[in-house]
Backbone as CSV, one residue per row, in Angstrom:
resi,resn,N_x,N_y,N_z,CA_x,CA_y,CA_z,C_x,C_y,C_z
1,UNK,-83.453,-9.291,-4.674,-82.921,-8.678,-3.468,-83.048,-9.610,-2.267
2,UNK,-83.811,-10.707,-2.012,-84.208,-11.621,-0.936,-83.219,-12.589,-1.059
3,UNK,-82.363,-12.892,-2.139,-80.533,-13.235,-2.199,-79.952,-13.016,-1.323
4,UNK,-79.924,-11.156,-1.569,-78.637,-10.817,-0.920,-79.316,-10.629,0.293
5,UNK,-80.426,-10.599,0.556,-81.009,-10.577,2.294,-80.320,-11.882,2.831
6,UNK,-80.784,-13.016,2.345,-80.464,-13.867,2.410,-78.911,-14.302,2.444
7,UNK,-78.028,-13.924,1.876,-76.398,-13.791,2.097,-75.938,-12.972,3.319
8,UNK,-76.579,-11.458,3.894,-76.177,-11.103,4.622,-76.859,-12.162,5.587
9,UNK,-78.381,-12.635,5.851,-78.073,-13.194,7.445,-77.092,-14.455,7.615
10,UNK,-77.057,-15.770,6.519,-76.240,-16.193,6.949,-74.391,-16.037,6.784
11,UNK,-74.221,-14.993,6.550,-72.883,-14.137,7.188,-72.685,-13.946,8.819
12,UNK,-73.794,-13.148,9.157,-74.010,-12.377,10.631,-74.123,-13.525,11.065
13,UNK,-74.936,-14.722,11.028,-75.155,-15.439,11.667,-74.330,-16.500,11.834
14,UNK,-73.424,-16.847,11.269,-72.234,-17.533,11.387,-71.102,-17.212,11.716
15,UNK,-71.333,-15.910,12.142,-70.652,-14.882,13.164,-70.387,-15.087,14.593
16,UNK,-72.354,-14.419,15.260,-72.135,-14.263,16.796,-72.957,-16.045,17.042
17,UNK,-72.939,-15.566,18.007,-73.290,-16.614,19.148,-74.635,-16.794,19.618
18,UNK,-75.286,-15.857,18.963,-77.211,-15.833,19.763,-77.291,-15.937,18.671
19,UNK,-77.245,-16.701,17.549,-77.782,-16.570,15.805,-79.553,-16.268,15.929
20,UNK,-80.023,-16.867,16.852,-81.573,-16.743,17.418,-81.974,-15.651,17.525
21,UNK,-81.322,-14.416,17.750,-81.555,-13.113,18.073,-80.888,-11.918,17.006
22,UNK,-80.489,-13.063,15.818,-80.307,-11.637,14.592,-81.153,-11.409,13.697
23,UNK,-81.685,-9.833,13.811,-82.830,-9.571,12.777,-82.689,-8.495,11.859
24,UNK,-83.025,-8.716,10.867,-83.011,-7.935,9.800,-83.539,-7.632,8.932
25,UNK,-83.886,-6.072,8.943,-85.021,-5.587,8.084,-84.559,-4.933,7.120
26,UNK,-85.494,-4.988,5.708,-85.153,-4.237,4.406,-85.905,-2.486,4.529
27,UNK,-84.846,-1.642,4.262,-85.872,-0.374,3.840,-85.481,-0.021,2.220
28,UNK,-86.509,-0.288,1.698,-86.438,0.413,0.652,-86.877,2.023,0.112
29,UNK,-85.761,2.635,-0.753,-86.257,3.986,-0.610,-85.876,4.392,-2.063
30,UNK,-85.765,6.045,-2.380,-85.666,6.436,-3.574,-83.671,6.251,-3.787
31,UNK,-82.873,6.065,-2.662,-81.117,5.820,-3.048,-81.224,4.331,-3.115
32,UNK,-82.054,3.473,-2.679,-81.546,1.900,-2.904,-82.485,1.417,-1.504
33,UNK,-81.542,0.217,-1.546,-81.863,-0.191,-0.436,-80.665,-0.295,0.804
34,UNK,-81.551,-0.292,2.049,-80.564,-0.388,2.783,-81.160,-1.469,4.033
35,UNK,-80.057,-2.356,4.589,-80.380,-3.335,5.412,-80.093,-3.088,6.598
36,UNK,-80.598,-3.268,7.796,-80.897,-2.653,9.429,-80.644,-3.734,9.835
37,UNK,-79.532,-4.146,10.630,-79.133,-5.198,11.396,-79.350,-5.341,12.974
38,UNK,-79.782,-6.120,13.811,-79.969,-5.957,15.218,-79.026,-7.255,15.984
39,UNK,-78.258,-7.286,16.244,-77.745,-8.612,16.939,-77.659,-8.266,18.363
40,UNK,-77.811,-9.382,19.339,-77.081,-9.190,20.905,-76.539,-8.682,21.336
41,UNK,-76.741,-7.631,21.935,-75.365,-6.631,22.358,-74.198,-7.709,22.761
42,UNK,-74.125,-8.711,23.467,-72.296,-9.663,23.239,-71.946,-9.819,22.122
43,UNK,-72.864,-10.332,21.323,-72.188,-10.176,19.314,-72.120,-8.495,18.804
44,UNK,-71.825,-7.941,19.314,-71.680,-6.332,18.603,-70.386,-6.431,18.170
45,UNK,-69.431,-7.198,18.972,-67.837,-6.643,18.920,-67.383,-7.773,17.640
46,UNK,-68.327,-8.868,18.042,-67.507,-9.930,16.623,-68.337,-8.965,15.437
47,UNK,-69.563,-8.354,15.307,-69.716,-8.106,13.725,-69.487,-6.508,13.568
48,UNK,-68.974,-6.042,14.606,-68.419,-5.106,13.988,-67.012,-5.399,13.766
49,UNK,-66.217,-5.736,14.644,-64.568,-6.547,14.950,-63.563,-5.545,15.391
50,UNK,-62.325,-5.735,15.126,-61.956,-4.585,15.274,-61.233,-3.364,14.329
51,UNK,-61.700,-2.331,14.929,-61.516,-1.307,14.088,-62.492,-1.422,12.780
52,UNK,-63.563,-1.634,13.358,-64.613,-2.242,11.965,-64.436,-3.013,11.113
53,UNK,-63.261,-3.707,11.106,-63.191,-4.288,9.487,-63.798,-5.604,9.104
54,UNK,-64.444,-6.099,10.184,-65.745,-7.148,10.036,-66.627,-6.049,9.202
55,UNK,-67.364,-5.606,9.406,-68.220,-4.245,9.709,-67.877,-4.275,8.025
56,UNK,-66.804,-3.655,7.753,-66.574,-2.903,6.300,-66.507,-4.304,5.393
57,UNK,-65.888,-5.387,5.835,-66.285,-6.367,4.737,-67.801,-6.894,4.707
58,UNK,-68.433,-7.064,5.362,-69.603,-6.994,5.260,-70.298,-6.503,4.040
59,UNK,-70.074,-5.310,4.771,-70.632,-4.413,3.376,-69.884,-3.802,2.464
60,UNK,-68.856,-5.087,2.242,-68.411,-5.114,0.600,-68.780,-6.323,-0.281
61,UNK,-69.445,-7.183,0.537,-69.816,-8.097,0.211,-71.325,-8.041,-0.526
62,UNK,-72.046,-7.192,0.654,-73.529,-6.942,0.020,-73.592,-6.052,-0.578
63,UNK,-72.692,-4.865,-0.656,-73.006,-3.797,-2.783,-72.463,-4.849,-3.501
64,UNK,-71.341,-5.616,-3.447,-71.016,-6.408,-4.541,-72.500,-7.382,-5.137
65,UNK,-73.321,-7.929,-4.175,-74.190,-8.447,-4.301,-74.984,-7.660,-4.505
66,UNK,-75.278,-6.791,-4.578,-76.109,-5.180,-5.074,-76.534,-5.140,-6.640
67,UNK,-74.731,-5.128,-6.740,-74.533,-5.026,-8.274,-75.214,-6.073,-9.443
68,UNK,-75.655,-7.072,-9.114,-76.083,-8.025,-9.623,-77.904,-7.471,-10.174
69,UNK,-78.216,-6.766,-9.141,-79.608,-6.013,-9.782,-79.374,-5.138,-9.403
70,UNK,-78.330,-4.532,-9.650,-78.253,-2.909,-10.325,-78.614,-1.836,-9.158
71,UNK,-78.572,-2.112,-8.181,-79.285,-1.658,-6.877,-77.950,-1.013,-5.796
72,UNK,-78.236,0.173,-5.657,-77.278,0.198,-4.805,-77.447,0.107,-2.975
73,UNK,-76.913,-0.667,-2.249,-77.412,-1.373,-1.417,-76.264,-1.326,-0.171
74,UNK,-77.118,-1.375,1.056,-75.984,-0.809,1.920,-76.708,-1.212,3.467
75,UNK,-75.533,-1.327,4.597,-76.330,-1.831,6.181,-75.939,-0.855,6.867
76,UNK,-76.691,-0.980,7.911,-76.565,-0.520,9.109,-76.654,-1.396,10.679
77,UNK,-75.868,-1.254,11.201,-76.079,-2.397,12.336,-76.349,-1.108,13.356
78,UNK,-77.587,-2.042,13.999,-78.445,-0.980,14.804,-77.918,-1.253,16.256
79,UNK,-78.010,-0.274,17.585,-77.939,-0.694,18.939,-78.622,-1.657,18.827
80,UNK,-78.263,-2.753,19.938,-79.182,-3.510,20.392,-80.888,-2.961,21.115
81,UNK,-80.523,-2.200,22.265,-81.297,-1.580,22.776,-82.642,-0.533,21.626
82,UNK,-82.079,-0.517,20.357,-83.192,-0.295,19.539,-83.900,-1.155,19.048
83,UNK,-83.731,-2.358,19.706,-84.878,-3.298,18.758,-86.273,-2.939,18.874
């Protein structure tokens, strides 16, 4: 799973513009796992994009990478202001 951790940051991070300020935490639970994204509030609009579809490829990228250990696996990009 520290792969696909590892695939999503450098995605996000070759994204926005503060790469210094994207963090990301694993929760693991009894549905899978799921990944908590925090970037700069100015990078919100490139990783979400528009009409989400940054956002939704994203995370077609990381269940596809899921699938590899059987895990079903999924993000969330958090407010900034919740860090």
């Amino acid at each position: 799973m520290e792969d696909t951790q590892k695939l999503l940051e450098d995605i996000i991070k070759s994204i926005v513009q503060n790469s210094d300020e994207v963090k990301i935490e694993k929760v693991v639970d009894e549905r899978g796992v799921l990944f908590r994204i925090w970037v700069n509030q100015k990078d919100m609009g490139l990783v979400i994009g528009k009409a989400g579809v940054t956002a939704g490829a994203i995370k077609h990228i990381v269940k596809l990478a899921g699938y590899k250990t059987k895990s079903a696996v999924s993000i969330k990009i958090e407010e900034p202001n919740k860090l």
